[in-house]
C-alpha positions in Angstrom: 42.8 -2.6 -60.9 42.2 1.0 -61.9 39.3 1.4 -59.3 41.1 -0.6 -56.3 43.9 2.0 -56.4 40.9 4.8 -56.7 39.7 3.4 -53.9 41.9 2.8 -52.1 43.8 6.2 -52.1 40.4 7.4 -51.1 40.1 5.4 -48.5 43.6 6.7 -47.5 42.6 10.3 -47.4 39.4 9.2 -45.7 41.2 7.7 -42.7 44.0 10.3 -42.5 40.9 13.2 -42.0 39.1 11.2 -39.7 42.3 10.6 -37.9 42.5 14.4 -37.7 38.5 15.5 -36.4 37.6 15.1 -33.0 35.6 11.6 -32.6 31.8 11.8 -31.3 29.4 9.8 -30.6 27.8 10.4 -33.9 31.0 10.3 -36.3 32.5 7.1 -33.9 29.1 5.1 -35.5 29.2 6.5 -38.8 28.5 3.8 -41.1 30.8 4.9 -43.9 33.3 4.6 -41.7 36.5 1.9 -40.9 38.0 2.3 -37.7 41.6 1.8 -37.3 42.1 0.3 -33.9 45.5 -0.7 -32.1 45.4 -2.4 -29.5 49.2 -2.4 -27.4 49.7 -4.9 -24.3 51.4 -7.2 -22.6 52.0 -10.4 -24.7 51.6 -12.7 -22.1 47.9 -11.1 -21.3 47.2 -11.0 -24.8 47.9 -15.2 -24.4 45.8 -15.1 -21.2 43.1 -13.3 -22.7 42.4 -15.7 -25.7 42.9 -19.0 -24.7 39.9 -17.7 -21.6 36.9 -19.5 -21.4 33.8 -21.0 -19.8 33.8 -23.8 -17.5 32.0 -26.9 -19.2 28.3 -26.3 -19.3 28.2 -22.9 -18.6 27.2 -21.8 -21.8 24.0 -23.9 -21.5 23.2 -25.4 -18.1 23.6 -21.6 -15.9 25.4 -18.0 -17.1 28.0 -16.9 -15.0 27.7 -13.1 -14.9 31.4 -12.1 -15.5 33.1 -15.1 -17.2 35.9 -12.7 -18.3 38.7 -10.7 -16.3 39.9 -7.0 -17.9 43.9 -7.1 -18.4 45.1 -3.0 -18.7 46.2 -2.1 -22.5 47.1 1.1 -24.6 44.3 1.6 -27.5 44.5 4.3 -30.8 41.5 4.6 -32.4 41.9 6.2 -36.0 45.2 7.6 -34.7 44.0 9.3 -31.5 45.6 7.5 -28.0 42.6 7.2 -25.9 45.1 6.0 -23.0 44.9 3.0 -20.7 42.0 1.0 -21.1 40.4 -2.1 -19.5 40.2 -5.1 -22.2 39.0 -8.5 -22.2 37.6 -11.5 -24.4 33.6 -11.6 -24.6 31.1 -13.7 -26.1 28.8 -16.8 -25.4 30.0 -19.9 -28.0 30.6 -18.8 -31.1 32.2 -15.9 -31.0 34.7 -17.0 -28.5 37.6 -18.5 -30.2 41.0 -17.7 -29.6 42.6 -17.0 -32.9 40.3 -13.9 -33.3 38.2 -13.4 -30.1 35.7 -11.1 -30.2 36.5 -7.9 -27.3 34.9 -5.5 -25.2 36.7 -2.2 -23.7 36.6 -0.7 -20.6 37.0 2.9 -20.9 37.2 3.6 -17.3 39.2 0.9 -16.2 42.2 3.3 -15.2 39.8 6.5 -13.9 36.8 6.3 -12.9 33.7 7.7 -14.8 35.8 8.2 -17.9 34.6 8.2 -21.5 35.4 8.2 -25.1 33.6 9.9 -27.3 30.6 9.8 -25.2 30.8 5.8 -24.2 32.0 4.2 -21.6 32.4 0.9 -23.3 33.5 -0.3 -26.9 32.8 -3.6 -28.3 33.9 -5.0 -31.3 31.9 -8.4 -32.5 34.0 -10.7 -34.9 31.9 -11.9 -36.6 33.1 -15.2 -37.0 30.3 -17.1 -38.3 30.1 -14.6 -41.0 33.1 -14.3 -43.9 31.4 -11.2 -45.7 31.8 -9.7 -41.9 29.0 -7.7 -43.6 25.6 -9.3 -41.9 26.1 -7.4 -38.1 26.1 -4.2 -39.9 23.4 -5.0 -42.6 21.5 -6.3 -39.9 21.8 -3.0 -37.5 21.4 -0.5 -39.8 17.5 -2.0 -40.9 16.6 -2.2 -37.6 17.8 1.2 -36.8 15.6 2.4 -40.3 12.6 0.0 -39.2 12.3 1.8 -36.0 13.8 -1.2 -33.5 15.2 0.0 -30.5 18.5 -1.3 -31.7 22.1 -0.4 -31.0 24.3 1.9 -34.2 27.4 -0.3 -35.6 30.1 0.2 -38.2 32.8 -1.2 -38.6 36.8 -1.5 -37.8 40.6 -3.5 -38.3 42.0 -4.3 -35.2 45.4 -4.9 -34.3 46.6 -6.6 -31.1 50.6 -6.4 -30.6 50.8 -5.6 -34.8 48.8 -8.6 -35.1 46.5 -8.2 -37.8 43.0 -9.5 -36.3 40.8 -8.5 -39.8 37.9 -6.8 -39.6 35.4 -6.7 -36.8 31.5 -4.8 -36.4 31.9 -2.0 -34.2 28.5 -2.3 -32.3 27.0 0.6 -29.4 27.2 -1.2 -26.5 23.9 -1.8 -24.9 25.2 0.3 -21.3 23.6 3.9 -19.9 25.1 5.8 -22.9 22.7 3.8 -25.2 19.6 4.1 -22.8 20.3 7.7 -22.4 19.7 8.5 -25.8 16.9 6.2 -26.8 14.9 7.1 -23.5 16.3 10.5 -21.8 17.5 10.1 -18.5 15.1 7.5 -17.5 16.1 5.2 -15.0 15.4 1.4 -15.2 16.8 -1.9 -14.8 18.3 -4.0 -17.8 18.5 -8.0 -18.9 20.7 -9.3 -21.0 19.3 -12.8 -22.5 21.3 -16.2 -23.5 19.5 -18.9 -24.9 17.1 -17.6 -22.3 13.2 -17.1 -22.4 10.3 -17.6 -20.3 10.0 -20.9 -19.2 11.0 -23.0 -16.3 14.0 -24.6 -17.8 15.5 -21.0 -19.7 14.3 -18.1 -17.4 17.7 -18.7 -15.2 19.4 -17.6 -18.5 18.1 -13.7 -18.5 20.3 -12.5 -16.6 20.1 -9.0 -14.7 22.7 -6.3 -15.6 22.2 -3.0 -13.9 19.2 -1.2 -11.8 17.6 -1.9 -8.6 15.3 -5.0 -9.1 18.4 -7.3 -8.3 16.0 -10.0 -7.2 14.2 -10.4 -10.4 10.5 -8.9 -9.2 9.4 -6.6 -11.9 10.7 -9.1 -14.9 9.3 -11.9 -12.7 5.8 -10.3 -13.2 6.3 -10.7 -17.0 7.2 -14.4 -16.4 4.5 -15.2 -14.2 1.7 -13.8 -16.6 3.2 -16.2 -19.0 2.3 -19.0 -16.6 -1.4 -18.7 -17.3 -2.3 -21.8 -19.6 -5.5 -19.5 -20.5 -5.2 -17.0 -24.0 -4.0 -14.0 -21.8 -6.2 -11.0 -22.6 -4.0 -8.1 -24.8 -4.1 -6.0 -22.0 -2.5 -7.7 -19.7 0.0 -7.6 -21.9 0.0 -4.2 -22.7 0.4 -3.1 -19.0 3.8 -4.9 -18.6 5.0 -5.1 -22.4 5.4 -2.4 -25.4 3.5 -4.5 -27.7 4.1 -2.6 -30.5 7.6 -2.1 -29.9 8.2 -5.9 -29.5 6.2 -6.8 -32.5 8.4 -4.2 -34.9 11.6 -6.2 -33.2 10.0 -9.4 -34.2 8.7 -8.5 -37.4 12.4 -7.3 -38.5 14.0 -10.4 -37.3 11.6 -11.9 -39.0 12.2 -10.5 -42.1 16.2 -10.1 -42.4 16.1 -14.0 -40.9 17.9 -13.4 -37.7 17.3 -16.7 -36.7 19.4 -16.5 -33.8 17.8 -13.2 -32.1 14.8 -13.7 -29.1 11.7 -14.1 -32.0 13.8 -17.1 -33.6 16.0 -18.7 -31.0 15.0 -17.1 -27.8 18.9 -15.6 -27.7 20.7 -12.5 -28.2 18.5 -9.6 -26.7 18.7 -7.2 -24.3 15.2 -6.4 -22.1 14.8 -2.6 -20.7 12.2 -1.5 -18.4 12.5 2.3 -17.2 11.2 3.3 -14.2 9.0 6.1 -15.7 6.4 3.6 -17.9 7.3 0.7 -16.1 6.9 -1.3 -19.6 9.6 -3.9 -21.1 11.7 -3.1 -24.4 13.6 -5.7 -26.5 16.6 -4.6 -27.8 18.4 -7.1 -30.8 22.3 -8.6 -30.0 24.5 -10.7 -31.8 22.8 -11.3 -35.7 26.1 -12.3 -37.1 24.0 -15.2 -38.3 21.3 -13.4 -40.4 20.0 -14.0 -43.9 18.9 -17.4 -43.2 15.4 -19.1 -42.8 14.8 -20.6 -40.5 18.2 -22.0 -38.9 20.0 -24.6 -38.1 17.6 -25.6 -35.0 14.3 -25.9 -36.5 13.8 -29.0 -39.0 10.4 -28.6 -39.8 8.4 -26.1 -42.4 7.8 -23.0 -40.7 5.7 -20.3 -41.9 8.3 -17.8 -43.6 6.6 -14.5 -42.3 6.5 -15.2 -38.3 8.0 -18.6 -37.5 9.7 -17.8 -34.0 10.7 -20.3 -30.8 9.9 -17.0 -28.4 7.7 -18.4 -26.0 6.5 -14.5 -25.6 5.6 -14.1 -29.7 3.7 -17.8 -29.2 1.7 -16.3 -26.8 1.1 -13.2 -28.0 0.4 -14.9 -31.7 -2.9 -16.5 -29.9 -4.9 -13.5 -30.0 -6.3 -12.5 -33.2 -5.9 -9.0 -32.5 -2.1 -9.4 -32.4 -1.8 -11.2 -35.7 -3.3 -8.8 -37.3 -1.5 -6.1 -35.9 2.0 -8.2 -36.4 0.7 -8.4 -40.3 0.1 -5.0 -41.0 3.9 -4.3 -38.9 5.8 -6.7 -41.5 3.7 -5.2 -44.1 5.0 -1.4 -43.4 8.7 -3.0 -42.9 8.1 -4.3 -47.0 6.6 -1.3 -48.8 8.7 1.5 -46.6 11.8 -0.4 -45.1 12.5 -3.2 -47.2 14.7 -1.6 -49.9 16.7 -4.5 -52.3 18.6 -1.4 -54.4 19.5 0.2 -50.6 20.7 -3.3 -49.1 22.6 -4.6 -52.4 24.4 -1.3 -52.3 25.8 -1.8 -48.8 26.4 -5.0 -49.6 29.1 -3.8 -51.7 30.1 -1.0 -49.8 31.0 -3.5 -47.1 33.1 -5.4 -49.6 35.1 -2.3 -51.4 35.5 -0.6 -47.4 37.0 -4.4 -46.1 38.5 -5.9 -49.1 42.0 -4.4 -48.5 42.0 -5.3 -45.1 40.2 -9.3 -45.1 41.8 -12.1 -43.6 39.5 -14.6 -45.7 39.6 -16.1 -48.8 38.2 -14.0 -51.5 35.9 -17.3 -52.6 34.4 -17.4 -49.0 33.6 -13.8 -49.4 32.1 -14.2 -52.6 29.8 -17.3 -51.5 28.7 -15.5 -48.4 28.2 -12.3 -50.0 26.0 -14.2 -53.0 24.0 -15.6 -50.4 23.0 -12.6 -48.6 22.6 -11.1 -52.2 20.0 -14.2 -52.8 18.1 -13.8 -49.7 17.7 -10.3 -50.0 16.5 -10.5 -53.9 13.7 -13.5 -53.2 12.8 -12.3 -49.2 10.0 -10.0 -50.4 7.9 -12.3 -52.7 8.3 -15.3 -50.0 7.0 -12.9 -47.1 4.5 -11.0 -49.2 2.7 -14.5 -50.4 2.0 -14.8 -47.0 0.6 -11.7 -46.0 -1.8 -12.5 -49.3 -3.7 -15.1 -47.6 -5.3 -15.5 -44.1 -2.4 -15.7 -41.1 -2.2 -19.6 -40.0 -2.1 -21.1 -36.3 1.3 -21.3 -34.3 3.3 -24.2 -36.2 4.3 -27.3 -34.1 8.4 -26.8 -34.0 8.5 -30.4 -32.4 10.0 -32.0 -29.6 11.3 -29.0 -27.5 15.1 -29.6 -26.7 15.8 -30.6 -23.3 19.2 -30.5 -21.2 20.3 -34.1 -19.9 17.1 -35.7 -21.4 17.5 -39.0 -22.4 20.3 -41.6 -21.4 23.9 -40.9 -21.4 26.1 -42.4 -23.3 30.5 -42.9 -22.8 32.1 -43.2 -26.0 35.6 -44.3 -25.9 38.0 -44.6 -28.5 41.7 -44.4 -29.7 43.6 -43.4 -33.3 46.7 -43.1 -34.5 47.2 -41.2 -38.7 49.1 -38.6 -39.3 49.1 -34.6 -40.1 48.2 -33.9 -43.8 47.5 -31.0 -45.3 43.2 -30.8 -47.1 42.8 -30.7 -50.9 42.1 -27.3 -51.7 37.9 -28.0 -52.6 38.2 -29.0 -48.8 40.0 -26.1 -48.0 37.4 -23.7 -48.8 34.6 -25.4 -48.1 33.9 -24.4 -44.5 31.6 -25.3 -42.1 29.7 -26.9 -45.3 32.8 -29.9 -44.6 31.1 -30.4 -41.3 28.1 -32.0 -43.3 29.0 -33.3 -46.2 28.8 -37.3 -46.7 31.5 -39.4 -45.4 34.0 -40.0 -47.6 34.9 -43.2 -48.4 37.9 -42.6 -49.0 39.1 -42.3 -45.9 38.3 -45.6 -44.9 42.0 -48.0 -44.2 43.5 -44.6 -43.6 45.5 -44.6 -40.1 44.4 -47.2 -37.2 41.7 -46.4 -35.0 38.7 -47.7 -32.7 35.3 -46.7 -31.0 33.1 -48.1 -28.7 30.0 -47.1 -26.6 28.5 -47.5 -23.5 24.9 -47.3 -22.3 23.4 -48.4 -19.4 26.6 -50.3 -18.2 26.3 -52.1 -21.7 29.2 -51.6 -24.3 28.9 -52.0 -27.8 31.3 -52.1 -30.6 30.1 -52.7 -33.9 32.7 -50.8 -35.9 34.4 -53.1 -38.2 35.7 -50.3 -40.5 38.1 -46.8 -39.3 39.8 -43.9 -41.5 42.1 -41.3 -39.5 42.8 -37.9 -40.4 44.5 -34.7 -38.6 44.3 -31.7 -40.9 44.4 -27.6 -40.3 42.0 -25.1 -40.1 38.6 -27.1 -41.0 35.7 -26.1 -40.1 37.0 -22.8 -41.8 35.0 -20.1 -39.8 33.6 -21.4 -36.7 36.9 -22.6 -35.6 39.0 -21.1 -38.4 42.8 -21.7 -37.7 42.3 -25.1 -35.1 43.6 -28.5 -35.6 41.1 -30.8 -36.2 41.5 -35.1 -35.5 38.6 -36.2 -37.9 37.4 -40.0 -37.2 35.1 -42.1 -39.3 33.7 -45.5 -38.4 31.7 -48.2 -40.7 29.6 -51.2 -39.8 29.1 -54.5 -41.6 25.9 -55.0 -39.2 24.2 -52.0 -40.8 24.9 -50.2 -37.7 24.9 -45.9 -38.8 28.0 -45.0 -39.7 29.7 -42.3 -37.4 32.2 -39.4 -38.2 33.6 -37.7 -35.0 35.5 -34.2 -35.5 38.2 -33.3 -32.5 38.2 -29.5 -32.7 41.3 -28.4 -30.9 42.5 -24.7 -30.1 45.9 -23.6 -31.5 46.9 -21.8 -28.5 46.8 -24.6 -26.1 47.8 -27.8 -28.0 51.7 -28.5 -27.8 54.3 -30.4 -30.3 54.2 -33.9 -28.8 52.2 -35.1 -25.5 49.1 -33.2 -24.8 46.6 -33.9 -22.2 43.2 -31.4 -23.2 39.8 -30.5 -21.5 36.9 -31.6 -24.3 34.6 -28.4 -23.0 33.8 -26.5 -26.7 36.5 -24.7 -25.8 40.3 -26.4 -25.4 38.7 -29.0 -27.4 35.0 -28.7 -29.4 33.9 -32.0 -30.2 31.4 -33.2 -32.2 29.6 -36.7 -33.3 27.2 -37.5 -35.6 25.1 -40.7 -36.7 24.2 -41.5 -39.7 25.8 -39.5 -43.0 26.1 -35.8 -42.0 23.6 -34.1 -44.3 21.2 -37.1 -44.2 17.3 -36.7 -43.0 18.3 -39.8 -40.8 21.5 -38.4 -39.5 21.8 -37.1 -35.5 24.5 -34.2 -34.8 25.7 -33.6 -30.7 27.8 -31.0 -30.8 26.7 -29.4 -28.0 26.6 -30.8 -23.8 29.8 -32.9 -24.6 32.6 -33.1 -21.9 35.2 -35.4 -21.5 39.1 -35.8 -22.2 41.8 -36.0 -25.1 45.0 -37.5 -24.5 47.2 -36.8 -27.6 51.2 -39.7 -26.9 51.9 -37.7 -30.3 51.2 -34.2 -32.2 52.9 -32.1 -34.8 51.6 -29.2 -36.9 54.0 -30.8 -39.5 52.7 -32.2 -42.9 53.4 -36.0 -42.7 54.3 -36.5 -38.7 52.2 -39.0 -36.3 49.4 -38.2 -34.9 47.8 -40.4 -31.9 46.0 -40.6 -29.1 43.0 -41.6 -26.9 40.0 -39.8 -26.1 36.7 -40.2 -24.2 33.3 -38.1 -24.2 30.2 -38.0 -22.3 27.6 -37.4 -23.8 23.3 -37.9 -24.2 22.8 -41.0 -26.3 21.7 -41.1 -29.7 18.0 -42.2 -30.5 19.0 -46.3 -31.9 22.6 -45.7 -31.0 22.5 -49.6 -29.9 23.5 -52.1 -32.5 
């Protein structure tokens, strides 16, 4: 108790002198610093702001360039009114959640060319997926040591209105003021990626941000060479890619498992190419989901020290020359970057700088902290047993996903239970509850029914239902939404299914509701099979469709009922 006061009246002074400097664009990043940020608007734009989202299939089928409109607000950082700024909601899927959306600030919303302490943009990542709210930072300051052309981060609370949002990563947005000072006043065009690569089916999701080549012709040139179904000679490469500054980005992703960066889910990068050299830079994005190997998208043993979807590091990994120079890359990033002592220490810095500010439960914090901990303790002798033998081939990742393959499928259905309140082991366990085995229990619980249609065929082999509506599961995805849980049992040894209505807080009503199902108003998501199971088959993703709620109530006890219907791709033996 004696060291949380300690550090906390540190902490104190700390934030009542930094309150009192002048903010740069070195002191705005420093690391051993929390940003105070208040955010003051109108409370009906704060409303608009986080209940905005993406049409249905945006996020996956095409990227619509400015999803997001600014709404004028009055920001203090540390103390110091920076004025009227521009503010608005950002994010692709997971980050954009209404109960704590993450947000992006226009500095020069109200005069023109306008900056704060050197930027012209702020953007503060929530870090949702992530209840340590540690990994961003962790993530940004190795790449920054390793030599990745990576954006600087710390982090900051933010209050909208006096709400208390928690605690966010402050991140350098990737704009001119970050090209400026990694490459002078070169000139150049920039990409921003989502779920995009070089293929046919994902090149429309790199999408171009500023520059001249509007039409796509220089990074077209990288796509094309791609093309070649021949090994593509290292030069070819070289004259249109800095190899060895992409193979230090995928190396470090690599190593700190950012799973969901370009090397290992072809998302969340940035592409540079400045006029002077003419060559393509990768910059990293988004690794609130580090610290893992090898994700939730690849089911099949990967090697540990390069497994990657990048269609760019599979082609590259062809040519002997390449491997080895990736080998001896990851190599340097053990013996002079890789430092447990260093990375356990921030670990816990994070933790002492956040703790009196957290908005979630100390045992989430203390599970997700353990597991970075674990990762970061074993990483080195997984990697380095590796490097000690000779590099294998490219691993075969599978089917590759593709949108709309298959047959669709209509699922209809209805329910009626009521609002209860989760045992407290539920409570806590977070998105974990999204795969656990079904529980029996709920089955005779409430009224409900599903059937399916395929190929004008409906089926219905359900003989057996449980109903529940509780709070705030799955806890930090979707932390603070509704969720209508449904389960359904076969005599006929048809898979069992368990269908989770994901509902946001802001837009669902006491009593009759009528509500979009587009990951958004409503997130739903259906599995076959018990969740956790080798044999079971997730869709939560490419799901539209409709929820009709004749009753609702937040209240322990009251009715819950309704009907729903979703359109989906079919399940592999989803007939009876």
């Amino acid at each position: 108790m004696k060291n949380l006061i300690t550090a906390l009246f540190f902490l104190s002074i700390s934030s009542l002198l930094h309150a009192a400097e002048t903010l740069t664009a070195d002191n705005l990043f420093d690391p051993g610093r929390l940003l105070q940020v208040e955010v003051t608007m109108d409370p009906k734009d704060w409303l608009d702001l986080r209940i905005s989202h993406r049409e249905t299939g945006e996020n996956f089928s095409q990227i619509v360039e400015k999803p997001y409109d600014y709404y004028p607000a009055d920001v203090k950082v540390d103390g110091l009114d920076i004025g009227r700024v521009g503010i608005r909601k950002k994010g692709f899927f997971g980050s954009a959640v209404s109960t704590r959306p993450s947000l992006k600030l226009k500095i020069d919303y109200s005069e023109k060319n306008r900056t704060f302490a050197g930027q012209d943009r702020l953007t503060f990542n929530n870090n949702n997926q992530d209840p340590t709210r540690a990994q961003s930072f962790l993530v940004y300051q190795f790449m920054n040591e390793a030599g990745v052309l990576s954006p600087r981060s710390n982090l900051a609370r933010i209050t909208v209105n006096g709400e208390d949002l928690g605690i966010y990563t402050h991140v350098e947005s990737v704009r001119k003021p970050f090209i400026k000072r990694l490459f002078g006043k070169s000139k150049g065009d920039l990409w921003e990626g989502f779920a995009g690569d070089f293929t046919e089916s994902e090149y429309g999701r790199i999408v171009h941000k500023f520059g001249k080549d509007d039409d796509g012709v220089a990074l077209k040139k990288l796509y094309d060479l791609l093309q070649n179904p021949d090994p593509i000679p290292l030069e070819s490469f070289e004259t249109l890619l800095d190899v060895d500054a992409f193979i230090t980005l995928w190396a470090s992703e690599v190593l700190i498992g950012h799973w969901d960066g370009y090397a290992g889910n072809r998302n969340n990068f940035y592409i540079f190419r400045p006029k002077k050299s003419g060559r393509f830079y990768f910059t990293p994005w988004g690794p609130d989901s580090a610290f893992a190997d090898p994700g939730p998208f690849i089911h099949v043993p990967v090697p540990k020290s390069f497994k990657a979807r990048g269609y760019l590091c599979e082609r590259l990994w062809e040519l002997p020359e390449v491997r080895e120079r990736y080998r001896k890359e990851i190599q340097r990033l053990l013996n002079e970057v890789w430092d447990e002592k260093k990375m356990l220490a921030q670990l816990q810095q994070v933790r002492a700088m956040t703790k009196p500010y957290s908005t979630v439960p100390d045992s989430a914090v203390e599970k997700g902290s353990q597991s970075i901990a674990n990762f970061i303790e074993s990483r080195r002798g997984e990697v380095q047993a590796e490097l000690d033998v000779p590099a294998t081939d490219w691993p075969d990742l599978g089917a590759k996903f593709k949108p709309g393959a298959g047959k669709a499928m209509v699922v209809k259905g209805t329910f009626k239970g009521v609002y209860t309140e989760p045992g407290k082991d539920e409570a806590s366990a977070g998105d974990s509850a999204l795969f656990a085995s079904i529980p029996d229990s709920l089955l005779g619980t409430g009224e409900a029914s599903i059937s399916f249609m395929i190929d004008d065929e409906t089926h219905q082999p359900f003989t057996q239902y449980g109903v529940r509506t509780t709070p705030g599961n799955p806890d930090f995805i979707r932390k603070g939404y509704p969720v209508i849980e449904l389960i359904a049992r076969s005599d006929s040894g048809h898979p069992p299914w368990r269908l989770l209505l994901i509902l946001d807080p802001y837009q669902v009503t006491e009593g009759k509701n009528q509500m979009d199902i587009d990951h958004f108003t409503v997130w739903a998501q259906l599995t076959q099979g018990e969740p956790g199971s080798d044999a079971a088959q997730t869709t939560a993703f490419g799901i539209s469709g409709s929820l009709e709620l004749d009753e609702f109530s937040r209240q322990p006890g009251a009715p819950v009922s309704g009907r729903f219907e979703l359109n989906m791709g079919a399940f592999k033996e989803a007939r009876d």
